[in-house]
C-alpha positions as CSV (number, residue, x, y, z in Angstrom):
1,X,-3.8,18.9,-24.8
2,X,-0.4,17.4,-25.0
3,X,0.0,13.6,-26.0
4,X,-0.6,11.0,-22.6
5,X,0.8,8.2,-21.8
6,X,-0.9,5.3,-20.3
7,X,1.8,3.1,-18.4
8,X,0.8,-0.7,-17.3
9,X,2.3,-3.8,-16.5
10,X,-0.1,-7.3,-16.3
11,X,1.4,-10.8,-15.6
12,X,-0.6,-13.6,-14.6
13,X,0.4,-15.7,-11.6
14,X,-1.2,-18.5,-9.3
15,X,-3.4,-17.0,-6.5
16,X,-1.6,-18.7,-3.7
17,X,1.9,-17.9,-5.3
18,X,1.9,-13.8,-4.2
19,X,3.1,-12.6,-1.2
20,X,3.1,-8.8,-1.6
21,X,3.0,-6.2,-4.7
22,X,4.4,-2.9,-4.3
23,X,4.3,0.3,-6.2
24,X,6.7,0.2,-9.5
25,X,9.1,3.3,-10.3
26,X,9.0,5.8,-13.1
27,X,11.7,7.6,-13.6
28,X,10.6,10.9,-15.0
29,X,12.8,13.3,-17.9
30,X,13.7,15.9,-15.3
31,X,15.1,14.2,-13.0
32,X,12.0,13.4,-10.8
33,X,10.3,10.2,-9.7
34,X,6.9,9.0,-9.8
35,X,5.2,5.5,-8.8
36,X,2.7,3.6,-10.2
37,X,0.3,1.7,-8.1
38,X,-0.1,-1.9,-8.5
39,X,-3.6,-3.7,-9.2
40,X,-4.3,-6.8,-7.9
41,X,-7.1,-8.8,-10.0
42,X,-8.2,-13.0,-8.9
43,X,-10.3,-14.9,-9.9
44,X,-11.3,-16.7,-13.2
45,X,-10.4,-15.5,-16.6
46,X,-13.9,-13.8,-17.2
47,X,-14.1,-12.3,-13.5
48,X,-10.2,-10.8,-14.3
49,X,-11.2,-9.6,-17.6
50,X,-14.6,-8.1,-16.2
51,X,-13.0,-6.4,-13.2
52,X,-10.0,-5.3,-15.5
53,X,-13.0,-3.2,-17.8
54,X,-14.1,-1.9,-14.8
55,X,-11.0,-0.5,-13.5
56,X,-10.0,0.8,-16.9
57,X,-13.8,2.8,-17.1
58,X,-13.0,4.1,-13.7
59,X,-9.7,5.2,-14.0
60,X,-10.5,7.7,-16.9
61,X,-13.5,8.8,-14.6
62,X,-10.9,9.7,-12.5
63,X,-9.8,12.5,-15.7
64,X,-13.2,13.8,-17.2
65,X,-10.4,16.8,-18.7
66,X,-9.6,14.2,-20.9
């Protein structure tokens, strides 16, 4: 299997203080384009870092291949 890679951004932010979060870009060698969806998390530091586990567990269910 060729080498992944596992593209992320995280920034913490007050709760009241987001409007909106939309899909980042990735531009790709050849020419193409591909978007990364954005994850909102709230909460308190151990709730963030609880949900953020989960998420990451879940999202390499989403690739048992790997």
């Amino acid at each position: 299997m060729a080498n992944l890679v596992l593209v992320y951004g995280m920034r913490l932010l007050p709760a009241d203080e987001i409007s909106g979060v939309e899909a980042a870009p990735i531009a790709l060698k050849n020419g193409n384009e591909a978007q990364v969806t954005m994850h909102v998390l709230e909460g308190s530091r151990e709730s963030i870092e609880s949900q953020l586990r989960t998420s990451i567990d879940a999202f390499f269910d989403f690739y048992p291949e790997i």
